[in-house]
py3Dmol code that shows the C-alpha trace and the ligand (Angstrom):
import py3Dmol

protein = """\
ATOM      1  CA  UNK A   1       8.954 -51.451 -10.492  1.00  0.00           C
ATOM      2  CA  UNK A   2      11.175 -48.386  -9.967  1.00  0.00           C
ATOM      3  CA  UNK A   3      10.739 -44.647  -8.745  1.00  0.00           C
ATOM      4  CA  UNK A   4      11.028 -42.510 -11.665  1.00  0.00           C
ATOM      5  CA  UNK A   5      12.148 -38.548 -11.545  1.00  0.00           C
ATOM      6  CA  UNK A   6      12.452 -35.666 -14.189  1.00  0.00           C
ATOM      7  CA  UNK A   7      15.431 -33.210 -13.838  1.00  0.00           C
ATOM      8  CA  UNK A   8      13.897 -29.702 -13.349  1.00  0.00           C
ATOM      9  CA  UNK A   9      14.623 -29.265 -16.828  1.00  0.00           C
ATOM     10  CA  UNK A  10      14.958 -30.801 -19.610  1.00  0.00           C
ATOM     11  CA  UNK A  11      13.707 -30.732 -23.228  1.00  0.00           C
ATOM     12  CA  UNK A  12      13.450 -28.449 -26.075  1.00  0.00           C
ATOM     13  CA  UNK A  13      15.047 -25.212 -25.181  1.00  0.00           C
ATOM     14  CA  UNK A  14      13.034 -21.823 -26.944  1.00  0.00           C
ATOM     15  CA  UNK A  15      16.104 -21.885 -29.674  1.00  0.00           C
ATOM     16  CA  UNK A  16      15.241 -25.054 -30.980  1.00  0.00           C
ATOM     17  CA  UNK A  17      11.624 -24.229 -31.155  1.00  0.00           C
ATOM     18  CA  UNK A  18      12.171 -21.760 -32.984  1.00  0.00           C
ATOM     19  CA  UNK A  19      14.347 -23.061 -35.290  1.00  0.00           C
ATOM     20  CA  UNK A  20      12.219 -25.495 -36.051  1.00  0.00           C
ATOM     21  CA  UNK A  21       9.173 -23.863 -36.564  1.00  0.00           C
ATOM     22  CA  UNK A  22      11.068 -21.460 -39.097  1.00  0.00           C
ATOM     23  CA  UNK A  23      12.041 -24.605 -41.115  1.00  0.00           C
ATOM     24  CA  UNK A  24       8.478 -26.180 -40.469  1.00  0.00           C
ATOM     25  CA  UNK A  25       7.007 -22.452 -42.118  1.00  0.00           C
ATOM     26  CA  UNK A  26       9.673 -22.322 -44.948  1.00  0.00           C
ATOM     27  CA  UNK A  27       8.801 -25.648 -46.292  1.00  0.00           C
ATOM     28  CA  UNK A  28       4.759 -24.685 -45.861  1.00  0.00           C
ATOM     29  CA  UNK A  29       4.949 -21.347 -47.415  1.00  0.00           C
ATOM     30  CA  UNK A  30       7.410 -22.688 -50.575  1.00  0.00           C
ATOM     31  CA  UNK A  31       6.249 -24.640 -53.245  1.00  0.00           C
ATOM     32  CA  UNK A  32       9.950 -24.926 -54.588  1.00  0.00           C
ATOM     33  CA  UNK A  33      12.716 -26.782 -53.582  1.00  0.00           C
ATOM     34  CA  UNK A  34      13.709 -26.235 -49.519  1.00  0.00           C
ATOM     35  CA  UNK A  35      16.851 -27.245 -48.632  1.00  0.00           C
ATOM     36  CA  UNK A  36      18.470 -27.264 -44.539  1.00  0.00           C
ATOM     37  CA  UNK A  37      22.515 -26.844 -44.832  1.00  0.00           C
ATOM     38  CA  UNK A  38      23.224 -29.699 -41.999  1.00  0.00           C
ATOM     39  CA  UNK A  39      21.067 -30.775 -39.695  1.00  0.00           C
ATOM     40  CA  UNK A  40      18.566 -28.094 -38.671  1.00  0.00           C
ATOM     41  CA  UNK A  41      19.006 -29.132 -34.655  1.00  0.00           C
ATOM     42  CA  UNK A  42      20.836 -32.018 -33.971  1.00  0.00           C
ATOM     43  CA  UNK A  43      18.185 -34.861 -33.154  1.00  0.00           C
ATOM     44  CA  UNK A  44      17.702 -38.091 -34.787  1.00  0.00           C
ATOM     45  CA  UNK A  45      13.586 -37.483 -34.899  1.00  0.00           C
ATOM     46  CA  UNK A  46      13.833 -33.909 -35.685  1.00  0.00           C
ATOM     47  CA  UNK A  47      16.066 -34.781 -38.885  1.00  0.00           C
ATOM     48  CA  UNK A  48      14.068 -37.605 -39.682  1.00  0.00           C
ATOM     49  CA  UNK A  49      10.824 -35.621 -39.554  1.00  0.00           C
ATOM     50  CA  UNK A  50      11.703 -32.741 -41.822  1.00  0.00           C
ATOM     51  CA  UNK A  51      13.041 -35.791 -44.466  1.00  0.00           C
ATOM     52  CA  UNK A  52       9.574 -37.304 -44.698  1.00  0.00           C
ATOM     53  CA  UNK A  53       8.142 -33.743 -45.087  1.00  0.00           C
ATOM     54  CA  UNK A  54       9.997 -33.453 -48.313  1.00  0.00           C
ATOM     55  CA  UNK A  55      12.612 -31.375 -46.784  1.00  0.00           C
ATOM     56  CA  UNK A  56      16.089 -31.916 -48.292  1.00  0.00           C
ATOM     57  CA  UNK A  57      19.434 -31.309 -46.323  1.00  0.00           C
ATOM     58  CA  UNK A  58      22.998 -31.032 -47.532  1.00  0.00           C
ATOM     59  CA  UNK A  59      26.196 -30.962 -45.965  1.00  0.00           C
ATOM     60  CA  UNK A  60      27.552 -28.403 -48.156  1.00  0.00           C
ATOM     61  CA  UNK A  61      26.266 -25.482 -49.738  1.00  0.00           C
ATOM     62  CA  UNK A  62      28.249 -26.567 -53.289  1.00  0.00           C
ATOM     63  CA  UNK A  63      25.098 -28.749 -53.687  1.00  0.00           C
ATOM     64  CA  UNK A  64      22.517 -26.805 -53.244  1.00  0.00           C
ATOM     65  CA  UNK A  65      21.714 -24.382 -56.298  1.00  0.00           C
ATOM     66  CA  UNK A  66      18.112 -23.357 -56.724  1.00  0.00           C
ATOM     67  CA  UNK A  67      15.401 -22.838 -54.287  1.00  0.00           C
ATOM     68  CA  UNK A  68      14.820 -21.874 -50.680  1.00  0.00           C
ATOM     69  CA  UNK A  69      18.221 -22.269 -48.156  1.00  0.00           C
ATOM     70  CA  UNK A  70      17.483 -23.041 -44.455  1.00  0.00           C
ATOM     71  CA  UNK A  71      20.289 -22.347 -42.072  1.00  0.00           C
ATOM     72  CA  UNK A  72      20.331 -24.354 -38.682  1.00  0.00           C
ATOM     73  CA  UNK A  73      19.953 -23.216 -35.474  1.00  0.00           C
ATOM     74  CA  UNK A  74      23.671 -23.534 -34.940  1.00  0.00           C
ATOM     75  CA  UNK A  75      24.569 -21.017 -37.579  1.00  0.00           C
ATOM     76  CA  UNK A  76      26.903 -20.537 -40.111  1.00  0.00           C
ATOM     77  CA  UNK A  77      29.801 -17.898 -41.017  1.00  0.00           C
ATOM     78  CA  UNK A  78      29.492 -14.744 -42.774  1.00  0.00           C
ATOM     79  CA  UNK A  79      31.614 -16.250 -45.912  1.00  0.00           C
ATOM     80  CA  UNK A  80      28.970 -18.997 -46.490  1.00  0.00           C
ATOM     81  CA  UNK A  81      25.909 -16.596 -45.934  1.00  0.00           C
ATOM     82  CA  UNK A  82      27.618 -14.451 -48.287  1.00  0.00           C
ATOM     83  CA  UNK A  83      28.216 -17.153 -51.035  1.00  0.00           C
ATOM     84  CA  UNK A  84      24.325 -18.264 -50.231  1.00  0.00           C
ATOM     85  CA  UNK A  85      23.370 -14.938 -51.358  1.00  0.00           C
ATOM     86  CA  UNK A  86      25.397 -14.642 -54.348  1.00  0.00           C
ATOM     87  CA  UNK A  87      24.021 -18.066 -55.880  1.00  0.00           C
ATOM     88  CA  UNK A  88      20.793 -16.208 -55.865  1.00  0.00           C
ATOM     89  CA  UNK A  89      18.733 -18.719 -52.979  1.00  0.00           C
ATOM     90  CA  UNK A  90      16.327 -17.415 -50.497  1.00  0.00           C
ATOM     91  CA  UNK A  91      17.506 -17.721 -47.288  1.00  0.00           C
ATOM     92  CA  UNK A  92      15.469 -18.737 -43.767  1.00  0.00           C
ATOM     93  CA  UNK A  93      17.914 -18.059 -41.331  1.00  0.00           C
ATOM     94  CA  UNK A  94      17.095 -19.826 -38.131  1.00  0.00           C
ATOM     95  CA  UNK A  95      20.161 -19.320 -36.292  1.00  0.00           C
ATOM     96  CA  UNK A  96      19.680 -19.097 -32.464  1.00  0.00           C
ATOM     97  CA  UNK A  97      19.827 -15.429 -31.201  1.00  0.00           C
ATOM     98  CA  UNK A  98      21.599 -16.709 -28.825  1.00  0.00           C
ATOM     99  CA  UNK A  99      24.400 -18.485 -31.183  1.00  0.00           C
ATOM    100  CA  UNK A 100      24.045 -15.289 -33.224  1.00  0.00           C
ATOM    101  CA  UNK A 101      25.335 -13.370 -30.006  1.00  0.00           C
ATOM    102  CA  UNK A 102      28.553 -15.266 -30.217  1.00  0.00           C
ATOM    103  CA  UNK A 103      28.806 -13.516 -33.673  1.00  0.00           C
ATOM    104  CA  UNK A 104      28.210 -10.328 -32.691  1.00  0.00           C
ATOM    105  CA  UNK A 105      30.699 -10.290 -29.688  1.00  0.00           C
ATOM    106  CA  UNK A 106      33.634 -12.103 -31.740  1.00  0.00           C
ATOM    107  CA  UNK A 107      33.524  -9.338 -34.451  1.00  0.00           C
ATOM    108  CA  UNK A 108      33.351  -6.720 -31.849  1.00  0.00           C
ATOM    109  CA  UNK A 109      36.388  -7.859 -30.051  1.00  0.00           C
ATOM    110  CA  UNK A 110      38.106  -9.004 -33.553  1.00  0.00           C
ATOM    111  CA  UNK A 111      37.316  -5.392 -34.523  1.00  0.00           C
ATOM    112  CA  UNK A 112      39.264  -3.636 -31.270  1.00  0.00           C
ATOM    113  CA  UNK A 113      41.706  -5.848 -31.727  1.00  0.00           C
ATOM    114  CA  UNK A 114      41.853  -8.800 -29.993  1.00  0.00           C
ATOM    115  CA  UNK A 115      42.433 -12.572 -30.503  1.00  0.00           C
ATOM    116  CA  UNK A 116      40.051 -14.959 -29.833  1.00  0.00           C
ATOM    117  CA  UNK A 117      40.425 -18.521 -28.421  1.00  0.00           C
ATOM    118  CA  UNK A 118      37.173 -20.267 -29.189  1.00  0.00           C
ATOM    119  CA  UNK A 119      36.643 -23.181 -26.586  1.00  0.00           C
ATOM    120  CA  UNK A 120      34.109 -25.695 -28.366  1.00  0.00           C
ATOM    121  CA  UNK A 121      33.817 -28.592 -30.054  1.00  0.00           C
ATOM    122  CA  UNK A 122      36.113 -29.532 -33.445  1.00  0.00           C
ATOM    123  CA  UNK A 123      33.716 -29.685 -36.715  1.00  0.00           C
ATOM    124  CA  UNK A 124      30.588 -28.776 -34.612  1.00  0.00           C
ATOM    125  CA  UNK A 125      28.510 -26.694 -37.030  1.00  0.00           C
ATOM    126  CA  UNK A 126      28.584 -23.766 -34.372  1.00  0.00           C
ATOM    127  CA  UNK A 127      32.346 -23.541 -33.732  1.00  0.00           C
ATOM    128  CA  UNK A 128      32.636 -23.205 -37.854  1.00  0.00           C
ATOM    129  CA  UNK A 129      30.791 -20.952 -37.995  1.00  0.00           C
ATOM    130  CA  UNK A 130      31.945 -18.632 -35.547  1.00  0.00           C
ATOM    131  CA  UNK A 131      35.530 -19.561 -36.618  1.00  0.00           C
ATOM    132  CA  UNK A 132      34.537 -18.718 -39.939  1.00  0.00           C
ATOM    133  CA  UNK A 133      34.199 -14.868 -38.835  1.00  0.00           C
ATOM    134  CA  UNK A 134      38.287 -14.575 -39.286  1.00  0.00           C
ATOM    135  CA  UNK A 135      40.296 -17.799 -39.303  1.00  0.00           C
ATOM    136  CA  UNK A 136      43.006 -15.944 -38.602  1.00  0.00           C
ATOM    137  CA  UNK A 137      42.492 -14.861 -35.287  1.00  0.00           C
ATOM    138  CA  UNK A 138      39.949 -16.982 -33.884  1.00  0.00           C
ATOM    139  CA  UNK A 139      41.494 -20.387 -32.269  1.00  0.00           C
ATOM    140  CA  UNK A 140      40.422 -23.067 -31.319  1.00  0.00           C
ATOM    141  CA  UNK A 141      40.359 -24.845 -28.390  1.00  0.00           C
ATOM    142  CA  UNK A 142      38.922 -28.421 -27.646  1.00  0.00           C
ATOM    143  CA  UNK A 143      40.011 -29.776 -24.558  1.00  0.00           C
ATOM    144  CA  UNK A 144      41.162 -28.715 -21.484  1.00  0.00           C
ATOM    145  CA  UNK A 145      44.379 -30.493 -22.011  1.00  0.00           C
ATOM    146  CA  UNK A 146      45.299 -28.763 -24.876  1.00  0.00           C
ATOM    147  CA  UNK A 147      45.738 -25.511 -23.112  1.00  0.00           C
ATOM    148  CA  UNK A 148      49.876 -26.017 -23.761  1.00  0.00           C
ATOM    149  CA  UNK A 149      49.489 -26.682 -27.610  1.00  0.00           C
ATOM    150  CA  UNK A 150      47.817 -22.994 -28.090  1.00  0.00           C
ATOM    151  CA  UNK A 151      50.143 -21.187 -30.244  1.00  0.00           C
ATOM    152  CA  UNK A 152      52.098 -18.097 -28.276  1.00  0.00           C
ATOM    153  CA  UNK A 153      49.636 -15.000 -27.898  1.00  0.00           C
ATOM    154  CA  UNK A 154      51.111 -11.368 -27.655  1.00  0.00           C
ATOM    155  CA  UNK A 155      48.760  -8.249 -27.571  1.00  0.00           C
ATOM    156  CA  UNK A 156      44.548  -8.366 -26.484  1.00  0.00           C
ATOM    157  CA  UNK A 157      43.117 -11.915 -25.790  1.00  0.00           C
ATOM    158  CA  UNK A 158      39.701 -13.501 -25.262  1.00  0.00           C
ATOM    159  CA  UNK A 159      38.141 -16.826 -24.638  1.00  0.00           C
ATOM    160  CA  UNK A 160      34.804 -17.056 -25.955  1.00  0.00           C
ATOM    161  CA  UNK A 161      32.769 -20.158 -25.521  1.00  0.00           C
ATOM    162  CA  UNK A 162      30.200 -22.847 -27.599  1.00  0.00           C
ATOM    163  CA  UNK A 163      26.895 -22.149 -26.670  1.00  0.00           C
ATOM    164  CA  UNK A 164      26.114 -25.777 -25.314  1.00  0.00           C
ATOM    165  CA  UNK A 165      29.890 -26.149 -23.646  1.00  0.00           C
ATOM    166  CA  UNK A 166      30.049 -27.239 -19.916  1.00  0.00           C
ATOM    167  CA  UNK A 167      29.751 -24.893 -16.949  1.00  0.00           C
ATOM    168  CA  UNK A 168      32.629 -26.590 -14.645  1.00  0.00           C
ATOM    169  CA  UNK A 169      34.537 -27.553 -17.621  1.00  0.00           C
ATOM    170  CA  UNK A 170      34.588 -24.200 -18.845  1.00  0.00           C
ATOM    171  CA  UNK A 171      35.241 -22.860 -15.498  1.00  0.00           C
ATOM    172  CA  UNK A 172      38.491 -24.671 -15.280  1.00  0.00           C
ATOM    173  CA  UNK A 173      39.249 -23.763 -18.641  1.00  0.00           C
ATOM    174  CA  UNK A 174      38.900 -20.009 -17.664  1.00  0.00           C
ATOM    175  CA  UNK A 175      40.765 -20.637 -14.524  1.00  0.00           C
ATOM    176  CA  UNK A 176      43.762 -21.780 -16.703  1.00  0.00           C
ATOM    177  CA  UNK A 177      44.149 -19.169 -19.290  1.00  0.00           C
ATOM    178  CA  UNK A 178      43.333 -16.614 -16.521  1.00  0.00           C
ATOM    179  CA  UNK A 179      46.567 -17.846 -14.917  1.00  0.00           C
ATOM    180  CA  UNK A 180      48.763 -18.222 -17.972  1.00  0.00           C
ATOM    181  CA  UNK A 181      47.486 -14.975 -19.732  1.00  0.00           C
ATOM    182  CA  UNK A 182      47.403 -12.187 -17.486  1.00  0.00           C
ATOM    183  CA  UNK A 183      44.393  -9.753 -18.636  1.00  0.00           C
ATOM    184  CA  UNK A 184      42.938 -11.883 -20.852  1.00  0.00           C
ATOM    185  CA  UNK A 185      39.184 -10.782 -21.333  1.00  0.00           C
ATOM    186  CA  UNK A 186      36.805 -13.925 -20.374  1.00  0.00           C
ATOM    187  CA  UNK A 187      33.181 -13.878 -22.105  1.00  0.00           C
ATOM    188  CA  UNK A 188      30.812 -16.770 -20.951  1.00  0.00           C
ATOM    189  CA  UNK A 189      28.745 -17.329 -23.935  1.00  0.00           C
ATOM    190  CA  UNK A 190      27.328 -20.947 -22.611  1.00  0.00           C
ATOM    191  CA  UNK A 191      23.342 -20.307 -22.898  1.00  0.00           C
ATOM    192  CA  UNK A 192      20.672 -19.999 -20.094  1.00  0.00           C
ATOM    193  CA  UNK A 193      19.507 -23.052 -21.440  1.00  0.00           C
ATOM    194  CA  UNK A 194      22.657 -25.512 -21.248  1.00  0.00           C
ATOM    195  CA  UNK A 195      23.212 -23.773 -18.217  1.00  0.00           C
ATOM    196  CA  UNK A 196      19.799 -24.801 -16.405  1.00  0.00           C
ATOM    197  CA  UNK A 197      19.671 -28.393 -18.028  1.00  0.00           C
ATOM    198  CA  UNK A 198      23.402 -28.763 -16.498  1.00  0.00           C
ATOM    199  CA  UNK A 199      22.131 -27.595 -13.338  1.00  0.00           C
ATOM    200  CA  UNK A 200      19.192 -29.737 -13.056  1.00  0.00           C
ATOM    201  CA  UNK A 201      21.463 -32.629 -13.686  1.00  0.00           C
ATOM    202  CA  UNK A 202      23.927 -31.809 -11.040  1.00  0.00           C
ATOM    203  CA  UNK A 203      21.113 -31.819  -8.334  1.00  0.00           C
ATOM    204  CA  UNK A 204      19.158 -34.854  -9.711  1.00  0.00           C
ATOM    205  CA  UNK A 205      21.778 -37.443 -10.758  1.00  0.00           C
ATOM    206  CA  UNK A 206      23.633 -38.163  -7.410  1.00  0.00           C
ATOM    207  CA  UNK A 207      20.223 -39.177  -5.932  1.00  0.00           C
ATOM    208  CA  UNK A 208      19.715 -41.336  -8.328  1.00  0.00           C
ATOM    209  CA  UNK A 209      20.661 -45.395  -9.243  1.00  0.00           C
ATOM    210  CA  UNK A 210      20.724 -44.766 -12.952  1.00  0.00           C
ATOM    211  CA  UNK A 211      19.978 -42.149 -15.138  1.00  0.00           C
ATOM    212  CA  UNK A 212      19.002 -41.789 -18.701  1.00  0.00           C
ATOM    213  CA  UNK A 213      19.477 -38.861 -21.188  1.00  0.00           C
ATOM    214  CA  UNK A 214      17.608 -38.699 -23.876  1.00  0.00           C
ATOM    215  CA  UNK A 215      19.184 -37.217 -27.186  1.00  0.00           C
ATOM    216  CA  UNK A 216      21.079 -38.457 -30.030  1.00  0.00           C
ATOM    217  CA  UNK A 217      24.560 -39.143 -29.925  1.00  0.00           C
ATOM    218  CA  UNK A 218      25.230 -36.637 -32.220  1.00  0.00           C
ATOM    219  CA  UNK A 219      23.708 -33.723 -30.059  1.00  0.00           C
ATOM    220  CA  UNK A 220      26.496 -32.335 -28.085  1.00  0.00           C
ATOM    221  CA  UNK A 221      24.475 -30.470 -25.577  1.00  0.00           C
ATOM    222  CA  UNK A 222      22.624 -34.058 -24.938  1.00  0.00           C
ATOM    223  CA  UNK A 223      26.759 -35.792 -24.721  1.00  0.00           C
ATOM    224  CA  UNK A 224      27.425 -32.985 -21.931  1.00  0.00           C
ATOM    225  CA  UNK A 225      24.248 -33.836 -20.028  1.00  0.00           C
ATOM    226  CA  UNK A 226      25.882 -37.441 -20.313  1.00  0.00           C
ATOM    227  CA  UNK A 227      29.064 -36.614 -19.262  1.00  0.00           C
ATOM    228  CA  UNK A 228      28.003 -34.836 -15.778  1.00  0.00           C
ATOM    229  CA  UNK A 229      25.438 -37.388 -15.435  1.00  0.00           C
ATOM    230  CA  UNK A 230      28.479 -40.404 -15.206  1.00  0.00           C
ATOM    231  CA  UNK A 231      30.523 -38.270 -13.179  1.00  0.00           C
ATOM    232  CA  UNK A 232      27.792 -37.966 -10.419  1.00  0.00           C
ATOM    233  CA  UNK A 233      25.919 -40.888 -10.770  1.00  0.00           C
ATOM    234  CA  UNK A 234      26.949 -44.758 -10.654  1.00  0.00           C
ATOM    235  CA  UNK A 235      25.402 -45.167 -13.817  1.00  0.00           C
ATOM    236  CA  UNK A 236      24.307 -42.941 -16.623  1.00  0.00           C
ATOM    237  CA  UNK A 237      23.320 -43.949 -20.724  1.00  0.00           C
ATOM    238  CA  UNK A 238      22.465 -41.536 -23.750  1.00  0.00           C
ATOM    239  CA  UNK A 239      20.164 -43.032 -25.905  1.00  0.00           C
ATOM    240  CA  UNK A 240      17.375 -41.372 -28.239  1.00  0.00           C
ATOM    241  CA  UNK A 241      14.762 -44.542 -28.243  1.00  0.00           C
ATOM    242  CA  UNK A 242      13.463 -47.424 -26.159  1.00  0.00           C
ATOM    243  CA  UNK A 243      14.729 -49.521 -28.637  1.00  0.00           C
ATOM    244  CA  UNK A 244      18.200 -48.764 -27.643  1.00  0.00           C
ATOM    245  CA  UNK A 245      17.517 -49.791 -23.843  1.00  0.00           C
ATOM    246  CA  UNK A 246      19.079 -52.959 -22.333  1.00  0.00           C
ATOM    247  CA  UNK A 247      16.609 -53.929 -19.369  1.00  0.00           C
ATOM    248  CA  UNK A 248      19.168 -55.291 -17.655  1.00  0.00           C
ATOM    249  CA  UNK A 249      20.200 -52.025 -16.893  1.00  0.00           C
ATOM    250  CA  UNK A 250      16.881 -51.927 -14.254  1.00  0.00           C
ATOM    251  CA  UNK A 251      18.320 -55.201 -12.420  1.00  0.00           C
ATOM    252  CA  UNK A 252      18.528 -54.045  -8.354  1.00  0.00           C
ATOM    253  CA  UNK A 253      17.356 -50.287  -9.707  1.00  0.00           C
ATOM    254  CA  UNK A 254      15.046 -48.309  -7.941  1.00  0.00           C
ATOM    255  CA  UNK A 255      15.620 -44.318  -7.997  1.00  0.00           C
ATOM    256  CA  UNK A 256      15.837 -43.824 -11.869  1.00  0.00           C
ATOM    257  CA  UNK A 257      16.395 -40.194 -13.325  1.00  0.00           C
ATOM    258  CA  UNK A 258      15.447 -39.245 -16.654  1.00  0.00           C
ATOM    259  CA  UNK A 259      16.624 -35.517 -18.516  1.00  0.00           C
ATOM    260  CA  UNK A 260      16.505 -34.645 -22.185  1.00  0.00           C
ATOM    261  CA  UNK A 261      18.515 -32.343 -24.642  1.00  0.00           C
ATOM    262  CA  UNK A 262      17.583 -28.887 -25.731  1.00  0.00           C
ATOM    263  CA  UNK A 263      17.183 -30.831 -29.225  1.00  0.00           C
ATOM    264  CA  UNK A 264      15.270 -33.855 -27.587  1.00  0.00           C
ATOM    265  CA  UNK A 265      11.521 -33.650 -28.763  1.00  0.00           C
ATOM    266  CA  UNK A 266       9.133 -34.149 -25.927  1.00  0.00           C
ATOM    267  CA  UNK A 267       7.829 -37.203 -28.207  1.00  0.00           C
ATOM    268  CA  UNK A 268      10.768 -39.213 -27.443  1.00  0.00           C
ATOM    269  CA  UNK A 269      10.639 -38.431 -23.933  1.00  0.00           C
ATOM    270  CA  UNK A 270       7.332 -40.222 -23.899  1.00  0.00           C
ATOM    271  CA  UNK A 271       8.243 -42.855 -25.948  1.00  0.00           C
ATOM    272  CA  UNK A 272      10.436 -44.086 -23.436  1.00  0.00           C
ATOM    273  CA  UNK A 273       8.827 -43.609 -20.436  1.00  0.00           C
ATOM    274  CA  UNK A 274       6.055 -45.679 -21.822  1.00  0.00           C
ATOM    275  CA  UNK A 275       8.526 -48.542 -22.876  1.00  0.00           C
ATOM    276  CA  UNK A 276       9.857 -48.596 -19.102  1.00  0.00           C
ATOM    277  CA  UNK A 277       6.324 -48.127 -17.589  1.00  0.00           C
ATOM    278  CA  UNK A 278       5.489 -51.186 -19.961  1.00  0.00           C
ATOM    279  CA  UNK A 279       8.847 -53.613 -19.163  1.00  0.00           C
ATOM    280  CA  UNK A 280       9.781 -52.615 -15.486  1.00  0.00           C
ATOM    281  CA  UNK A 281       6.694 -50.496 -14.081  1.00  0.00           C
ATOM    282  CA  UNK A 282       6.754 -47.109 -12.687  1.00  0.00           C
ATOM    283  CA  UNK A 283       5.391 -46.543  -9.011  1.00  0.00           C
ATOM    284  CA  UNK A 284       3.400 -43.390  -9.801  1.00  0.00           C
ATOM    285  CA  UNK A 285       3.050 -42.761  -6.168  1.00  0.00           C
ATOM    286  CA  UNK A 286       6.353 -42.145  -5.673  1.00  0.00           C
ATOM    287  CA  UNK A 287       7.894 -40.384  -8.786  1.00  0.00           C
ATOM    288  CA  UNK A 288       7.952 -37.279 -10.205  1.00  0.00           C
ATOM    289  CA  UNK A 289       4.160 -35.833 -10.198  1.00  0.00           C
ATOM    290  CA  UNK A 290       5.094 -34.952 -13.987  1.00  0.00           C
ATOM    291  CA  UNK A 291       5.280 -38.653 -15.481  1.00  0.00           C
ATOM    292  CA  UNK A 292       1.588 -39.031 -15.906  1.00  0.00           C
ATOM    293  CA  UNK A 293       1.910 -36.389 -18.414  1.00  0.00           C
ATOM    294  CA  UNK A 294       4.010 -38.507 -20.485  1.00  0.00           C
ATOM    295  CA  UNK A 295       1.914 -42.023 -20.454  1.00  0.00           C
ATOM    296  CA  UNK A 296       0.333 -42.901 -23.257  1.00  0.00           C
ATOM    297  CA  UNK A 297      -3.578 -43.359 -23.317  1.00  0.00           C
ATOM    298  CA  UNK A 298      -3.310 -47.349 -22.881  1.00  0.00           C
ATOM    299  CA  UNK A 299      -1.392 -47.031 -19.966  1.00  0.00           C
ATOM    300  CA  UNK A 300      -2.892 -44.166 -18.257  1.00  0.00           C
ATOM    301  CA  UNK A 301      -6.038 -46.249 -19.009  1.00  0.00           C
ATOM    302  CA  UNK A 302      -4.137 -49.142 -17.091  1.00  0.00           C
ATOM    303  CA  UNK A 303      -3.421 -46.881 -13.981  1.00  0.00           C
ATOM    304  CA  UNK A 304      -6.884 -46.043 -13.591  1.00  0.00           C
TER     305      UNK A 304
END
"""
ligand_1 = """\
8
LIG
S 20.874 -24.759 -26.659
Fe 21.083 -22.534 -26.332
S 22.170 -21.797 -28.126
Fe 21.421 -23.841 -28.638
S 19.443 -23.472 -29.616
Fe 19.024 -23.781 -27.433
S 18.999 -21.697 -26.550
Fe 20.009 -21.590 -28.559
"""
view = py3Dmol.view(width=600, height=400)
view.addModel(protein, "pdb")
view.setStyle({"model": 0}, {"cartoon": {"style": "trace"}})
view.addModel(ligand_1, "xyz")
view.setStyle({"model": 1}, {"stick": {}})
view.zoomTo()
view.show()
């Protein structure tokens, strides 16, 4: 039996909601063909569950002719909205305000002037799209250690962020190019949300044994919760069903922390509490007052 605790928080941020509940409404209120460019938040389930809804999704707009677009929560660049437009498809744009915010303050710095390092993830759907604004003068950078490959900047520069980047990773990062480019103009665009998830992670994980975050591997806010979670804790997995847990991994465990990905439905959250409350136990008494929310009927039934 093991202690089990929630970080403080974890889950579906508002962005994801909301992008899905636009692509949930598009599909409803068109009898046509609806089509999501990507994934429409990047979760295993989610994808899965707009699929069996009849939902299709493409990775590029050169196959999608007729009907109703859907554009992800992570956005895409002006170009591609504009091309969108000119095939003649109605567009649902359910690009986080908060993503969209990147937009707006690259092209107001690209207008006065400036260059733009971008530091995010390569091929994420949000870095191409805010790269997208101008190519030219927006840069890319993926890795702390790649700080020395950045071509040679002269004249106004700024480093912009991904949405769902680190905090302390990004703080280094800023650290660096503060150093190397005197004046350069810093924007923090990593969202409340990453932000607090990070957070909660920092505070839980060292107190923990193991802990398990809950998101698909392709969700990179979910890979960052990962990341801190095996720098503070002994041991740390990402997985996005309880079919993916060894149960060796409980052997000797007793503290076990559990957070979830702004794109993690609260669904799978459940599903594997239940699986560990079924295989290993869960002392109620002494975990996080919040895991009774997440048992199932039959076990709740069994507590009683
Ligand atoms: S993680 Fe942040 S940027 Fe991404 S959808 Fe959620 S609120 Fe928006």
């Amino acid at each position: 039996m093991v202690q089990l605790f929630f970080a403080k928080e974890l889950g579906f941020c508002w962005g994801v909601e909301r992008s899905i509940k636009l692509a949930a409404q598009a599909k409803n209120e068109n009898p046509g063909k609806v089509t999501i460019l990507k994934e429409i938040v990047h979760n295993r389930q989610v994808v899965d569950f707009f699929k069996k809804k009849g939902v299709g999704q493409e990775d590029s707009l050169d196959n999608i002719d007729s009907g109703t677009l859907v554009i992800s929560a992570h956005g895409i660049s002006p170009q591609l909205k504009k091309q969108a437009r000119a095939k003649g498809l109605q567009i649902v744009d359910t690009t986080c305000p908060l993503v969209e915010r990147v937009h707006k303050i690259a092209k107001k710095l690209i207008g006065e002037g400036y260059q733009i390092i971008l530091y995010g993830e390569p091929e994420h759907d949000e870095v191409m799209g805010v790269i997208g604004i101008d190519p030219d003068n927006i840069f890319l950078l993926a890795e702390y250690g790649d700080i020395n490959k950045l071509p040679h900047f002269r004249g106004k520069l700024a480093l912009l962020t991904q949405t769902t980047r680190g905090i302390e990773s990004f703080a280094k990062v800023s650290q660096r190019m503060a150093e190397l480019y005197l004046g350069i103009r810093i924007e923090k665009t990593i969202c409340r949300a990453t932000e607090k998830r990070q957070a909660a992670v920092y505070e839980l994980a060292p107190e923990m044994d193991l802990m398990l975050v809950i998101g698909s591997a392709s969700s990179g806010n979910s890979r960052r919760l990962h990341d801190i979670a095996s720098n503070v804790c002994a041991r740390a997995y990402l997985l996005d069903a309880p079919e993916q847990i060894e149960w060796y991994w409980f052997d000797g465990i007793h503290r076990v922390g559990l957070t979830a990905g702004a794109s993690t439905p609260s669904f799978a959250v459940e599903m594997i509490v239940n699986a560990i409350y079924e295989h290993v136990g869960i002392d109620l008494d002494h975990s996080d007052p919040r895991i009774s929310d997440y048992l199932l009927f039959e076990s709740r039934k069994n507590v009683q």
